[in-house]
py3Dmol code that shows the C-alpha trace and the ligand (Angstrom):
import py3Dmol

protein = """\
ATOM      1  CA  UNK A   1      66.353  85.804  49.924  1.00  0.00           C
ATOM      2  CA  UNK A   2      69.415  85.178  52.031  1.00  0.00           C
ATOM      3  CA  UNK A   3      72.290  83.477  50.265  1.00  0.00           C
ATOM      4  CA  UNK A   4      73.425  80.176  52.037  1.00  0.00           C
ATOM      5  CA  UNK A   5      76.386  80.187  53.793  1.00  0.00           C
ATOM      6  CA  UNK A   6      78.424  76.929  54.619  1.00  0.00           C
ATOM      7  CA  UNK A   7      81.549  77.522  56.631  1.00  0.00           C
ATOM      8  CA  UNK A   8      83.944  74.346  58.288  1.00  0.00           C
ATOM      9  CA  UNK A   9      85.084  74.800  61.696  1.00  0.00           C
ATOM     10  CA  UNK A  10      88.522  72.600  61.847  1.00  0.00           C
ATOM     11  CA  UNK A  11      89.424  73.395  65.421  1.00  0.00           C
ATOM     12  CA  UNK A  12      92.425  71.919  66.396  1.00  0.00           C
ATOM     13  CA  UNK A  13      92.444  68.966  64.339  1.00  0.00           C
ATOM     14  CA  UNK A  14      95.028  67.818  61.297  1.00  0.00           C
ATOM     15  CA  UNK A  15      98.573  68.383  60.338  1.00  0.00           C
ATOM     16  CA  UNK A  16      99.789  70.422  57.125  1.00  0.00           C
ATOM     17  CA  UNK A  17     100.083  67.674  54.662  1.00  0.00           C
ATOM     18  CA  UNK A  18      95.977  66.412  56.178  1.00  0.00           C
ATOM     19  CA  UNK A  19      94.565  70.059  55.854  1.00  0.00           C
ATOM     20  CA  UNK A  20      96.062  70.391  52.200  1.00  0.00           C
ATOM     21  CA  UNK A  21      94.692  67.629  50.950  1.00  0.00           C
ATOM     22  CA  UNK A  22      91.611  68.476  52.366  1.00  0.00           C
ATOM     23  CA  UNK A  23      90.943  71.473  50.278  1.00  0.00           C
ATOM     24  CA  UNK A  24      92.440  70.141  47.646  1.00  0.00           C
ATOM     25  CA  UNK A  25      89.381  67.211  47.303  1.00  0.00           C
ATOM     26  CA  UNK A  26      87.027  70.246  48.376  1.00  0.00           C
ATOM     27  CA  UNK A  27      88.287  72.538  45.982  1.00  0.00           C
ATOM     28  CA  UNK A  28      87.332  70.099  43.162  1.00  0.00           C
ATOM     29  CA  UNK A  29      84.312  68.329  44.413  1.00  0.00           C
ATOM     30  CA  UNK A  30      82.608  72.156  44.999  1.00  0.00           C
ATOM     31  CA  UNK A  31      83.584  73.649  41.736  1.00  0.00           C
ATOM     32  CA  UNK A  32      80.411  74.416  40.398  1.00  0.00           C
ATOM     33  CA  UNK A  33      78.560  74.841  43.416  1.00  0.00           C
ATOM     34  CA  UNK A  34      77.115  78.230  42.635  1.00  0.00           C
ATOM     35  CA  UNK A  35      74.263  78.674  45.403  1.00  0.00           C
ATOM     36  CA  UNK A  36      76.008  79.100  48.284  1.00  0.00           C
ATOM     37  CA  UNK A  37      78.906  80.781  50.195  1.00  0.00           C
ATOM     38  CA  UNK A  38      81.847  78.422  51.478  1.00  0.00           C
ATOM     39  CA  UNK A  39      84.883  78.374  53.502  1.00  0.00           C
ATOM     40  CA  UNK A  40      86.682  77.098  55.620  1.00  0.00           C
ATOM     41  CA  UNK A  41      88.808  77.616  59.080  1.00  0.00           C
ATOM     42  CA  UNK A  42      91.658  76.143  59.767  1.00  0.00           C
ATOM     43  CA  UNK A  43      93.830  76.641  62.580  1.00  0.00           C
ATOM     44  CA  UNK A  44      96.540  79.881  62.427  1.00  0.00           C
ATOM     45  CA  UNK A  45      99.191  77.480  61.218  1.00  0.00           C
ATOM     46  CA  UNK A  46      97.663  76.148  57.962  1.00  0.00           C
ATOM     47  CA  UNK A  47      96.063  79.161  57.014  1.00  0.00           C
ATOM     48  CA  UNK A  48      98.610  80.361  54.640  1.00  0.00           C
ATOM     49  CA  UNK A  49      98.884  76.756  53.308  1.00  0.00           C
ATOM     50  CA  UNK A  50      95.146  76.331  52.764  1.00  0.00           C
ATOM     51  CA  UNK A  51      94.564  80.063  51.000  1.00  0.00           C
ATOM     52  CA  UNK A  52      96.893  79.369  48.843  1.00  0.00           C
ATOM     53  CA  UNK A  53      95.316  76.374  47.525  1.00  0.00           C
ATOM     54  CA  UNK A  54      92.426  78.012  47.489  1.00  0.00           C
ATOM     55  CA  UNK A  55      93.284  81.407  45.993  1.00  0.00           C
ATOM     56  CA  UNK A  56      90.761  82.241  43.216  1.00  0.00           C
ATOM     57  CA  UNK A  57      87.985  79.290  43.795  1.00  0.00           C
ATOM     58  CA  UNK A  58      84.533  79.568  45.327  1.00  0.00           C
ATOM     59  CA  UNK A  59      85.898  78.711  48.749  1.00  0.00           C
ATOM     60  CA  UNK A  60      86.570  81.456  51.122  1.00  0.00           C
ATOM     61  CA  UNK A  61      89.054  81.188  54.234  1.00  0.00           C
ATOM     62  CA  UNK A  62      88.288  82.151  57.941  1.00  0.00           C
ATOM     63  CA  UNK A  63      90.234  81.990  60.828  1.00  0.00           C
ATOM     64  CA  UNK A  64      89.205  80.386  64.025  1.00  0.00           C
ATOM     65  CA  UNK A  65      89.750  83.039  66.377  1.00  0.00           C
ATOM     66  CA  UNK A  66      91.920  86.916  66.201  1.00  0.00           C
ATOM     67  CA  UNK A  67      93.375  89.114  68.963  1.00  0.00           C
ATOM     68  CA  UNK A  68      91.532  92.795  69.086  1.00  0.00           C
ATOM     69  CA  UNK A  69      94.666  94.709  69.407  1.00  0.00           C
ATOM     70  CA  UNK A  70      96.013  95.887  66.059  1.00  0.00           C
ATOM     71  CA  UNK A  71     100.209  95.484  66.865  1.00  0.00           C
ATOM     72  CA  UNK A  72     102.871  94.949  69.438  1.00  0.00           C
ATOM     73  CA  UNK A  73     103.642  93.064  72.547  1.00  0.00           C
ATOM     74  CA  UNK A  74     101.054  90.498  72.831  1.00  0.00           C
ATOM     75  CA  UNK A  75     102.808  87.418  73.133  1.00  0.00           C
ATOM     76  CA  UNK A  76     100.993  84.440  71.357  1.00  0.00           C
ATOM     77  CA  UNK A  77      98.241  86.421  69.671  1.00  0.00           C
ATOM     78  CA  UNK A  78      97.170  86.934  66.329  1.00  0.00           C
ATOM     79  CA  UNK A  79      96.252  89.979  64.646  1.00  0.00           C
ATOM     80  CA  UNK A  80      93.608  90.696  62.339  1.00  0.00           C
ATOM     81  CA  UNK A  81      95.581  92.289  59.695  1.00  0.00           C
ATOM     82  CA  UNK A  82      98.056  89.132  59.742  1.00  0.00           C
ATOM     83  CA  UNK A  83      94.905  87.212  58.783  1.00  0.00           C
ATOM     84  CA  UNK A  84      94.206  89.405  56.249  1.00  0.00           C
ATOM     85  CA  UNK A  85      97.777  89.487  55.030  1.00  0.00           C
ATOM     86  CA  UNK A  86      97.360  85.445  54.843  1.00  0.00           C
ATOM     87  CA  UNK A  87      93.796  85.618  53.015  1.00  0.00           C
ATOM     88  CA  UNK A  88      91.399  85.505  55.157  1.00  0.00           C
ATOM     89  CA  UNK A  89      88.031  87.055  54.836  1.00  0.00           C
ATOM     90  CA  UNK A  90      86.016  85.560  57.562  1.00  0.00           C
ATOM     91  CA  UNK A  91      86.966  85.283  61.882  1.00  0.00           C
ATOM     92  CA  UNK A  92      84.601  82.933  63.733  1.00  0.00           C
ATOM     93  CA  UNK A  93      84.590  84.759  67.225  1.00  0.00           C
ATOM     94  CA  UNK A  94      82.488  84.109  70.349  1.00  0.00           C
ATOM     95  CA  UNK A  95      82.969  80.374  69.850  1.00  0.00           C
ATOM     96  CA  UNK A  96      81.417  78.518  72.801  1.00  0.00           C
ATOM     97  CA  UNK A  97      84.636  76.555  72.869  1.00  0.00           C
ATOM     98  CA  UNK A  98      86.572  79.914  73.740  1.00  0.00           C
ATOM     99  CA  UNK A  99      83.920  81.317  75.854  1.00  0.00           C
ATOM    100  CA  UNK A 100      83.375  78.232  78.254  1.00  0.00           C
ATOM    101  CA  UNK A 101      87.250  76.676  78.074  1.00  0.00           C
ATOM    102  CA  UNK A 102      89.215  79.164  77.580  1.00  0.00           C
ATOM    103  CA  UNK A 103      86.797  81.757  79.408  1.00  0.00           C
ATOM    104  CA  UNK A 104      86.220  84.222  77.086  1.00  0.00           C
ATOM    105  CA  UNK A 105      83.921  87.367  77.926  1.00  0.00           C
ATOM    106  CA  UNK A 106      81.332  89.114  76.105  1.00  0.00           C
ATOM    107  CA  UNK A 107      83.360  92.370  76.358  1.00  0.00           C
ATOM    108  CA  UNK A 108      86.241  90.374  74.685  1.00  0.00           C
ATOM    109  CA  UNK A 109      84.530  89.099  72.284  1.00  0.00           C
ATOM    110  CA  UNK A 110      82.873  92.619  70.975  1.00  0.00           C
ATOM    111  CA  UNK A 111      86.534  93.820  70.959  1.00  0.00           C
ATOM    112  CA  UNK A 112      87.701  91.443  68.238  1.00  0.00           C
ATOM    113  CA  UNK A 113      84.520  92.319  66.599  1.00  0.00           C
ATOM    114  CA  UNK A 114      84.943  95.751  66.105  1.00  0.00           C
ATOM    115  CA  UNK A 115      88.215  94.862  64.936  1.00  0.00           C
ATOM    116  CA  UNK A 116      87.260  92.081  62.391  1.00  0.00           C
ATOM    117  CA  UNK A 117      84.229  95.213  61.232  1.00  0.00           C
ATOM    118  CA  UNK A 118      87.384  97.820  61.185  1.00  0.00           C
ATOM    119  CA  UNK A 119      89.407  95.674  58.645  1.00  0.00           C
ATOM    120  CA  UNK A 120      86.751  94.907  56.496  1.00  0.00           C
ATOM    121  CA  UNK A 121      86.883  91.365  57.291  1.00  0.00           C
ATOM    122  CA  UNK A 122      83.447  89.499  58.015  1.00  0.00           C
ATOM    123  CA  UNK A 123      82.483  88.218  61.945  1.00  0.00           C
ATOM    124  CA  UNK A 124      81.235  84.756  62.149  1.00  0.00           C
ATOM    125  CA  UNK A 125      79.643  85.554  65.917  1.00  0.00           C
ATOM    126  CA  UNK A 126      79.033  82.182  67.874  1.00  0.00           C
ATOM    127  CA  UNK A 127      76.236  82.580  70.499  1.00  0.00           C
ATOM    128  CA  UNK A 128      74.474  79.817  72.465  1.00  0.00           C
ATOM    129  CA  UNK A 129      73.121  78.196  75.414  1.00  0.00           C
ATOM    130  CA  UNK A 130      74.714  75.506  77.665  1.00  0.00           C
ATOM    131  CA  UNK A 131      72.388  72.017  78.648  1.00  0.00           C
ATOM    132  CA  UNK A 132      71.471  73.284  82.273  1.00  0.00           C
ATOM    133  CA  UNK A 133      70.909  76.931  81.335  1.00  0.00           C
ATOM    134  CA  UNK A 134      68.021  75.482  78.482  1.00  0.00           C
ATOM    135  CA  UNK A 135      66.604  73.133  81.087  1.00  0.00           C
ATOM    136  CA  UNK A 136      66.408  76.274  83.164  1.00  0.00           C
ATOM    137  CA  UNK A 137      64.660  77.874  80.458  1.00  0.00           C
ATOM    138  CA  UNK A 138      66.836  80.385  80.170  1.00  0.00           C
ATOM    139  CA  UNK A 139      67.991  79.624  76.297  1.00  0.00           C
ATOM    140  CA  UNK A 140      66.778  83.256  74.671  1.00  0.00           C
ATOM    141  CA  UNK A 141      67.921  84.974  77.678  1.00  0.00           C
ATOM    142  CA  UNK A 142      71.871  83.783  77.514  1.00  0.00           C
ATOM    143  CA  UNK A 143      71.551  84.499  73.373  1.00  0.00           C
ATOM    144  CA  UNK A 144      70.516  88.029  73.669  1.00  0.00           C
ATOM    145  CA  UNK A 145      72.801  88.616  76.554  1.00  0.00           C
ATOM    146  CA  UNK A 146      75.403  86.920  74.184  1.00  0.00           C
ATOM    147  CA  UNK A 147      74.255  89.047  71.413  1.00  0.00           C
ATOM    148  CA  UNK A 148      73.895  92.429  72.538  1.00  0.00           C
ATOM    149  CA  UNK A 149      77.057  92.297  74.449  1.00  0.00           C
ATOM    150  CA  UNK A 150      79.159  90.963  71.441  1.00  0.00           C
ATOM    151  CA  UNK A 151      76.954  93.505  69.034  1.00  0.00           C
ATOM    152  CA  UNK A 152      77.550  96.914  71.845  1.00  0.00           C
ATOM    153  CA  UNK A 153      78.513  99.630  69.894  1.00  0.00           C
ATOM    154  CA  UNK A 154      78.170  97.960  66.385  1.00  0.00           C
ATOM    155  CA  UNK A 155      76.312 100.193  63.750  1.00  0.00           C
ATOM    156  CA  UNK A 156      72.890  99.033  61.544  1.00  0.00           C
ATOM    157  CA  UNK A 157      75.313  99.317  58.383  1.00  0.00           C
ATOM    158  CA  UNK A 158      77.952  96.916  60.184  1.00  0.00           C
ATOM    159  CA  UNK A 159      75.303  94.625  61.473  1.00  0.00           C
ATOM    160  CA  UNK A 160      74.820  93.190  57.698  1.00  0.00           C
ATOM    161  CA  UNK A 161      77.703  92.154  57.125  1.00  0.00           C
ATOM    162  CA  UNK A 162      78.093  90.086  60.766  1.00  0.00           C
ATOM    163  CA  UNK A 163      77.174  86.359  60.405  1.00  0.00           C
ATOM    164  CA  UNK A 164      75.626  84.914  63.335  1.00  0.00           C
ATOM    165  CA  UNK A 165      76.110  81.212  64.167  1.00  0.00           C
ATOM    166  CA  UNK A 166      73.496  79.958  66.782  1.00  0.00           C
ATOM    167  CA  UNK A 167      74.996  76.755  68.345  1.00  0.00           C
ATOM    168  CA  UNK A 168      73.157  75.313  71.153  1.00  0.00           C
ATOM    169  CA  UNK A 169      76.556  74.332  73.338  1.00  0.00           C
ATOM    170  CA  UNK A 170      74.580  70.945  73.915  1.00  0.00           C
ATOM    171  CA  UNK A 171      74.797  69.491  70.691  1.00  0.00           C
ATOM    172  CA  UNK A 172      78.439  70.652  69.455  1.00  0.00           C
ATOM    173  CA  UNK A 173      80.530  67.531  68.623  1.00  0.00           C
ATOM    174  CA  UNK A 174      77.999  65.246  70.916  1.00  0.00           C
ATOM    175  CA  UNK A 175      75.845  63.783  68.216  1.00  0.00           C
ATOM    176  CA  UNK A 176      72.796  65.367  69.311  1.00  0.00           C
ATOM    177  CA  UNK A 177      71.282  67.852  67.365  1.00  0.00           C
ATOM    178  CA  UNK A 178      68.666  70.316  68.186  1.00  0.00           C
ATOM    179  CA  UNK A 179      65.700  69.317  66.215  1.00  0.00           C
ATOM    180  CA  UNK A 180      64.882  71.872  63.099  1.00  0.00           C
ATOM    181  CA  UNK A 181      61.666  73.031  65.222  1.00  0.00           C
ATOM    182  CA  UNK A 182      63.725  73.946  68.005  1.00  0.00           C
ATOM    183  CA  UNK A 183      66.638  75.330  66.047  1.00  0.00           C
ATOM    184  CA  UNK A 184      63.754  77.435  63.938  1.00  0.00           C
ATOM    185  CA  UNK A 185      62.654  78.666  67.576  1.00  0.00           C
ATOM    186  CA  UNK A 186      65.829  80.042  68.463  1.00  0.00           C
ATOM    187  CA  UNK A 187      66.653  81.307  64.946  1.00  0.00           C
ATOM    188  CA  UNK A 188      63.601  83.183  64.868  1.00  0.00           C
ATOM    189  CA  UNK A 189      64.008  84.869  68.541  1.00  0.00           C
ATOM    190  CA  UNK A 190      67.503  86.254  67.202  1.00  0.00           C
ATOM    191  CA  UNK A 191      65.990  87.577  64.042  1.00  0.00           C
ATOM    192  CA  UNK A 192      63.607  89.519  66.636  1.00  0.00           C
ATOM    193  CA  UNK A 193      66.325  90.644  68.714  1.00  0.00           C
ATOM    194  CA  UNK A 194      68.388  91.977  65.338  1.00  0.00           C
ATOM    195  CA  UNK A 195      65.137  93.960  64.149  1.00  0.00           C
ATOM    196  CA  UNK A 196      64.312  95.398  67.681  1.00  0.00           C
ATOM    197  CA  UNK A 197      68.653  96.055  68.565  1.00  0.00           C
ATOM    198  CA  UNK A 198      68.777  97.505  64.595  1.00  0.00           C
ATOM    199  CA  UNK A 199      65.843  97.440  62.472  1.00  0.00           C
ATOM    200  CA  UNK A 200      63.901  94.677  60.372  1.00  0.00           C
ATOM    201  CA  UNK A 201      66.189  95.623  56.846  1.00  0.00           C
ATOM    202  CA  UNK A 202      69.010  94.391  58.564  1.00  0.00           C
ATOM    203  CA  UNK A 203      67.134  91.656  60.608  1.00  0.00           C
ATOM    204  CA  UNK A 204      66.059  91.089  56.792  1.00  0.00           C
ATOM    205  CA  UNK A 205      69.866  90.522  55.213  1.00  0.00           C
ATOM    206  CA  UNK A 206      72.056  89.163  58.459  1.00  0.00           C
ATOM    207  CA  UNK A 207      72.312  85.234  58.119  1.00  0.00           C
ATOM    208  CA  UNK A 208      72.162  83.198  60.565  1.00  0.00           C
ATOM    209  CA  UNK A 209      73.881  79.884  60.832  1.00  0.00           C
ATOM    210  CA  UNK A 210      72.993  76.793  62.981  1.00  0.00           C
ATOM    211  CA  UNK A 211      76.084  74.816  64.703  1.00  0.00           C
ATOM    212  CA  UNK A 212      76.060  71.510  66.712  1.00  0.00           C
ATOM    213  CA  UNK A 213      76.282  68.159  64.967  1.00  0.00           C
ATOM    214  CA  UNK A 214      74.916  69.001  61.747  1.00  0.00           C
ATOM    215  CA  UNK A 215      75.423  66.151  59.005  1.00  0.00           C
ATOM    216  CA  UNK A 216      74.584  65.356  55.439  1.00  0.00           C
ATOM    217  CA  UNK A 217      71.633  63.269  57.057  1.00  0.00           C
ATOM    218  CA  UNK A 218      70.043  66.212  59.234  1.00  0.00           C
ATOM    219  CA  UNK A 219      71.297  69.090  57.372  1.00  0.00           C
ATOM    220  CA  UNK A 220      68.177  69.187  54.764  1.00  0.00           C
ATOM    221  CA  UNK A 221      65.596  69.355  57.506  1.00  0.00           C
ATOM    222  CA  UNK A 222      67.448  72.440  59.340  1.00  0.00           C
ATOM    223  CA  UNK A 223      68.551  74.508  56.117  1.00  0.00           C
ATOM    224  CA  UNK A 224      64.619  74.168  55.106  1.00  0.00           C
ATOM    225  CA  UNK A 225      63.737  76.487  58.266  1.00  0.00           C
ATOM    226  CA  UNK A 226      62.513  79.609  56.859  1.00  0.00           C
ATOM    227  CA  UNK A 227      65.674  81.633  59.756  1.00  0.00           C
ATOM    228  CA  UNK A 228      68.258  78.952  58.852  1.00  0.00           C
ATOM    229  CA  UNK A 229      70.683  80.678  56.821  1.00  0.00           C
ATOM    230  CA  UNK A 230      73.843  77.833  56.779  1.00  0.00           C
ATOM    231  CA  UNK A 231      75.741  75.708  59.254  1.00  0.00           C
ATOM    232  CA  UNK A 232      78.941  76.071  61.190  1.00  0.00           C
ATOM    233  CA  UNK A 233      80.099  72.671  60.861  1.00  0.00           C
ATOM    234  CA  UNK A 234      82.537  70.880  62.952  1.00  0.00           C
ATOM    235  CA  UNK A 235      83.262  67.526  63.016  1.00  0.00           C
ATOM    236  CA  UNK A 236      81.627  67.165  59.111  1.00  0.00           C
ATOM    237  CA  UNK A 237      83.901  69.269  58.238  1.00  0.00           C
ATOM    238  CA  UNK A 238      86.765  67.464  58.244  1.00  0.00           C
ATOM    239  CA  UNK A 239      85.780  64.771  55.337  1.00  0.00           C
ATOM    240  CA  UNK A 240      85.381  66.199  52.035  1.00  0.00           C
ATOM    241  CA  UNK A 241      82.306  63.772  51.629  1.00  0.00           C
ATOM    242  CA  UNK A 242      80.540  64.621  54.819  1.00  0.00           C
ATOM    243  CA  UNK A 243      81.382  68.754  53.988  1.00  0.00           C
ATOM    244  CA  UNK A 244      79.760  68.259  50.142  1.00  0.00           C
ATOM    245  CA  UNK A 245      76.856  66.828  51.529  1.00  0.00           C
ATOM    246  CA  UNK A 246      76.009  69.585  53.703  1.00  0.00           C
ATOM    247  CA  UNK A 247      76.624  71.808  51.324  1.00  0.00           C
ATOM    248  CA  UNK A 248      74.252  69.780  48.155  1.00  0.00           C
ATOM    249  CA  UNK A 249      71.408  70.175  50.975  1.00  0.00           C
ATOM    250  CA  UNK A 250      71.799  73.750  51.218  1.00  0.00           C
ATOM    251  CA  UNK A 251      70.610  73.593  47.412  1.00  0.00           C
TER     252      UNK A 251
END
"""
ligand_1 = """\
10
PEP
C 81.383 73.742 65.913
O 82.499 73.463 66.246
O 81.096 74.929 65.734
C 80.419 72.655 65.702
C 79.183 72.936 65.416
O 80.900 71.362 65.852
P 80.117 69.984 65.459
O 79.540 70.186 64.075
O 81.154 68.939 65.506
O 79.033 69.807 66.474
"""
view = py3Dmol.view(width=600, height=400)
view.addModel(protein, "pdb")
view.setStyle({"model": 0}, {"cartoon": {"style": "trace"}})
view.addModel(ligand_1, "xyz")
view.setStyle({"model": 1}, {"stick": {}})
view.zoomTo()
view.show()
């Protein structure tokens, strides 16, 4: 049995004073919540801020992105032992956001991988598929190209502690959700690929998250799919209300 994990994308959203007081409400209303893993990922900023608050709850802290290299001249970038220094213990990498704005590569992203693996911090790989590319039927194709190129070089013992968030570009922050049928579907083609890249213990233990406009209302239906392991939650993240709710279904 796979332990839930819930984890709360912020993006680039809220000031200092906003993102306290958001895990200060979150830190009380999920107190007892015993059956799942939490955190949450604010930007660089407010990390300190926001682990602090947190230090010694049931809510872990994850950082939104990390830069591969592990010192020096690399103006702007973060490393991963300065997240580590600040608290973290989860990097969401591979986000679609990065890969399709900011035009991050596979070989980029399995380079902060390795790097989150190397400092014993835990990868929260993004992977999905863009509108046109599932209309072209093409939606396991781009996830195991995603996959096996952010995975190259990763070992079976490494591979359980990755997370994998599967978040069909489509519905991220546009209200539409994939349906928990087709969200199963995809879930369950990644679980292949994981068995037949590594073998079916680890297939067995890595969890794998859905992302793309889950909410308290739809989150139920999804988390019930036997290969839906959590959400990577963006927009519902940002209300303690909204958050709690996703995480009571995950119950
Ligand atoms: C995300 O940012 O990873 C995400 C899933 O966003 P939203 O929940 O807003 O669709």
């Amino acid at each position: 049995m796979r332990r839930p994990f819930i984890a709360g994308n912020w993006k680039m959203n809220m000031d200092r004073a906003g993102a306290v007081a958001l895990v200060e409400g979150l830190k009380e209303a999920a107190k007892d919540v015993d059956y799942a893993d939490i955190a949450v990922c604010p930007p660089f900023v407010y990390l300190d801020a926001v682990a602090q608050v947190l230090k010694g709850t049931n809510i872990g802290v994850g950082a939104q992105d990390c830069y591969f290299e592990e010192k020096g001249a690399f103006t702007g970038e973060i490393s991963v032992a300065m997240l580590k220094d600040v608290g973290c213990q989860y990097v969401i990498l591979g986000h679609s956001e990065r890969r399709h704005i900011i035009g991050e590569s596979n070989e980029l992203t399995n380079k902060k991988l390795l790097a989150v693996l190397k400092a014993g911090l835990t990868p929260i790989l993004c992977i999905g598929e863009m509108l046109e590319q599932r209309e072209a039927d093409q939606t396991f194709d781009i996830n195991a190209e995603q996959f096996l190129g952010s995975l190259a070089g990763v070992s079976a013992e490494d591979m359980k502690k990755v997370v994998i968030a599967y978040e069909p570009v489509w519905a991220i922050g546009t209200g539409k959700t994939a349906t928990p049928e087709m969200a199963e579907e995809v879930h369950a083609g990644i679980r292949r690929l994981i068995e037949f890249r590594f073998n079916k213990e680890v297939a067995d233990a890595v969890r794998i998250q859905y992302g793309g406009s889950m909410k308290p209302g739809n989150a139920k239906d999804l988390l019930a799919q036997a290969d839906i392991d959590g959400g990577l939650i963006g927009g519902a993240a940002l209300k303690v209300d909204d958050f709690m709710g996703i995480i009571e279904a995950a119950k």
